[in-house]
N, C-alpha and C positions, 0 to 999 in steps of 0.2 A: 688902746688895745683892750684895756679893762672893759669899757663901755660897751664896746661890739663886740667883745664874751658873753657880756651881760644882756644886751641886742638877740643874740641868736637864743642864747639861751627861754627867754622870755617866749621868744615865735615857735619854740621847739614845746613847752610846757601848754601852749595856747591851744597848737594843734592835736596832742597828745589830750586835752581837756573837750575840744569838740569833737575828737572820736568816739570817747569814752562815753559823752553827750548823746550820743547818737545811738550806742548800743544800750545806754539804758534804757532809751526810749522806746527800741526793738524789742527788747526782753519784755518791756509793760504794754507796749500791744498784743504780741504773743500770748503770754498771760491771761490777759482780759480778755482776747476773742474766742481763747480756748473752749470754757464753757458753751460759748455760742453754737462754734460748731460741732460738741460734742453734742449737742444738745438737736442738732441738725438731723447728724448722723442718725439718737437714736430715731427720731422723728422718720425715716425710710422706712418703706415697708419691706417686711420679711422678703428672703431670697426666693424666697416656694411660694408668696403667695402670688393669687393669681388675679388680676383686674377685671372688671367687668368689660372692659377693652380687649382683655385678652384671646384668641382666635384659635388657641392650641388646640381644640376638635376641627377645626381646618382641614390639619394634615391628615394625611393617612394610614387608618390603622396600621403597623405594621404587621407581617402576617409571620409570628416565630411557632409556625407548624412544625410537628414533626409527619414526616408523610402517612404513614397508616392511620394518622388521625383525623381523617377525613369525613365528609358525609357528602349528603345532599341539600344544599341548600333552598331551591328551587321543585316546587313540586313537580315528582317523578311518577307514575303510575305502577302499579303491581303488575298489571298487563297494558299490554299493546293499544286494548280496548275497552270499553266500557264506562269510562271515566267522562265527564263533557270537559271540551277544552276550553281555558279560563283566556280572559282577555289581560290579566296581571295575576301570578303564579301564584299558587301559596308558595309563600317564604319565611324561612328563619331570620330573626335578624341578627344575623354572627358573621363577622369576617368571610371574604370569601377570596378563590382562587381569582386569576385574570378573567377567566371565561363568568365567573357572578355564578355559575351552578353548583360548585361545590364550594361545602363548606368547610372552612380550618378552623381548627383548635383557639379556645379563647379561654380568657379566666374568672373565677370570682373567689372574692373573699368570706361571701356568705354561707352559713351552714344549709338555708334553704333560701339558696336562689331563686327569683322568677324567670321563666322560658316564653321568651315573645315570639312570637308568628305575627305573619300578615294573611289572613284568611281574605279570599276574596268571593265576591257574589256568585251564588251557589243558586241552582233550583230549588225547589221549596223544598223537596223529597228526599235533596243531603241536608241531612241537619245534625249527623253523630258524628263524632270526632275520638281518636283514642290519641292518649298520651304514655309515653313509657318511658323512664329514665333503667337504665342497667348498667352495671360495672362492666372494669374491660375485659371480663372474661364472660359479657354478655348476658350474668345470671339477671335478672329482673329486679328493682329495689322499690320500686312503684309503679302501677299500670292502672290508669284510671279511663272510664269512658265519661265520656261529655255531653250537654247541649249546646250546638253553635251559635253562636251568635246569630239574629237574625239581619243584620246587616252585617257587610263586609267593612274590615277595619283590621288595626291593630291590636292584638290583646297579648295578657300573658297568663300562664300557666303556673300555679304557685305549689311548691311542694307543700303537705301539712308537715307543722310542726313537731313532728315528736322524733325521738332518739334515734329509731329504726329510717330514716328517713333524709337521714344528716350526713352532707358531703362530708368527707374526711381529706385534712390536709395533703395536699402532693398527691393526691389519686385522682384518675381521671376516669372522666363518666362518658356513656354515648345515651342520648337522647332521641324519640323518634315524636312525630305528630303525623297523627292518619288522619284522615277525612277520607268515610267510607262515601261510595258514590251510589247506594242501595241501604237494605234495612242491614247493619251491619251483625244482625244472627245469621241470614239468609246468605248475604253478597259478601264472598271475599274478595272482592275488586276494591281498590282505594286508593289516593293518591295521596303522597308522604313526603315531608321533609325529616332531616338527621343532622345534628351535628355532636361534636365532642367538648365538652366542658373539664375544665381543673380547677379544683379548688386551693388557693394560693394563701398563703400565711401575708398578715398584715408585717410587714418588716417595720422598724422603729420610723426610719424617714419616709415611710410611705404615711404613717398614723400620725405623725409632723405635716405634714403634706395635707392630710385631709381637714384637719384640728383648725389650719390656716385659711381653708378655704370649705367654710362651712356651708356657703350659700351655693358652691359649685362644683362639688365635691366631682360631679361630673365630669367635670374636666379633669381633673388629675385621674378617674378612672379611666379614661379614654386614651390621656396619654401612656396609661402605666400595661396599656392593652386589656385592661377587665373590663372588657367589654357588656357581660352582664350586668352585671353595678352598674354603668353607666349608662345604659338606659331606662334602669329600673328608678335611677335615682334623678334623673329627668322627669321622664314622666310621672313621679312625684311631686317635683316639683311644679308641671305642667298640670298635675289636675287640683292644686289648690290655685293657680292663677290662670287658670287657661286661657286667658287675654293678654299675658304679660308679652311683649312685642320680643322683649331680647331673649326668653324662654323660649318662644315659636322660633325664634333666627335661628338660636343654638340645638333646638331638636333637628331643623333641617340643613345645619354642620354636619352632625354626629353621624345622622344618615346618610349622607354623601358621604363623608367619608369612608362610609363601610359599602359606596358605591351600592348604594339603596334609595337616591335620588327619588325613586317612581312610588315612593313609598312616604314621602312628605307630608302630603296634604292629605294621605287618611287618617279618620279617626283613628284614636285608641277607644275599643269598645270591650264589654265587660262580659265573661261568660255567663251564661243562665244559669248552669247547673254544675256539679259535677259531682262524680262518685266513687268511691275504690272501690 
């Protein structure tokens, strides 16, 4: 009886020794792979940043207009007549309704934004252009005349720098561009694009956002709807590599997606002159 006390006993202490066996072992690879994978982990890249794979100017601007903040996207003439009709419109390039002619509200974060148009092949005889940005009660804040481009292209319109001249947070601007069709002392005939601008405060995860993606900031402005910035900050990038192959793909993203497809493959070309 003794002996087979002592029998169980022994089989009881054995199996109770290779459990215990087992979970030491568990606990020392736990342990040890820990660092690995913490080490993995930080090795991931950031939640916001963004890959050069990444496709997010794909989708489509979303349009968070408010309605009276509308314009013309799509050049419109003063009159009926007088104007010669273009075979590709002048246009703004800012967000537009379904119909592509008018244009919605978009944002920037900059104090002086640039305003891009698409100016198209003109007689020799139009070559003035007026630019005017005013507040929403209309008053004037800049009005400059121009010399156009002598080829048709894309360009933009840059505010000067100084104080009097400087978007202010949460306030929204309305913008016009004329291209008169005569000597613009003599002919008040001209055809015009308009849209509305707001100038949007960088919030903390938006300025995380861009920090993370410094080669593409682009993209985060496109998704965040600043639409100015992002094409301003392209086509920066596009005129120090203008060969670059994934530059070119992702300028004719951003355009499509602002349903401006027809507007790809033109130049961005640079104004002559301009004057206040």
């Amino acid at each position: 009886m003794f002996e087979q006390l002592k029998a169980m006993t022994s089989k009881h202490l054995a199996q109770r020794h290779s459990k215990l066996t087992c979970l030491i072992t568990f606990l020392w690879v736990s342990i040890l792979s820990y660092p690995l994978s913490a080490e993995a982990h930080l090795r991931q890249p950031l939640g916001n940043q963004i890959t050069h794979s990444s496709n997010l100017i794909a989708q489509k601007v979303p349009s968070n207009l408010d309605a009276p903040n509308t314009g013309r996207r799509r050049g419109g003439t003063s009159r009926d007549n007088g104007c010669p009709k273009q075979q590709t419109d002048l246009t703004a390039l800012v967000p537009g309704d379904k119909s592509g002619n008018k244009s919605l509200l978009s944002s920037t974060v900059a104090e002086f934004p640039s305003f891009w148009v698409y100016v198209p092949d003109l007689p020799k005889d139009i070559d003035s252009g007026e630019f005017v940005l005013q507040d929403k009660e209309g008053e004037d804040i800049y009005r400059t005349m121009m010399k156009l481009p002598q080829k048709s292209g894309v360009m933009d319109i840059n505010l000067p720098k100084e104080s009097k001249y400087a978007l202010k947070e949460g306030e929204k601007y309305q913008w016009y561009f004329k291209v008169f069709c005569g000597n613009a002392d003599t002919s008040p005939e001209y055809f015009y694009v308009s849209a509305w601008v707001q100038r949007v405060a960088v919030t903390p995860a938006l300025k995380q956002e861009l920090e993370a993606n410094k080669s593409q900031q682009y993209k985060v402005y496109a998704k965040n709807n600043i639409v100015y910035d992002a094409i301003s900050n392209l086509a920066a990038f596009r005129a120090v590599s203008p060969n670059s192959t994934r530059l070119t793909e992702d300028w004719k993203q951003l355009l499509t997606s602002l349903d401006l497809q027809e507007l790809v493959e033109k130049p961005i070309v640079k104004v002559a002159n301009a004057k206040k």
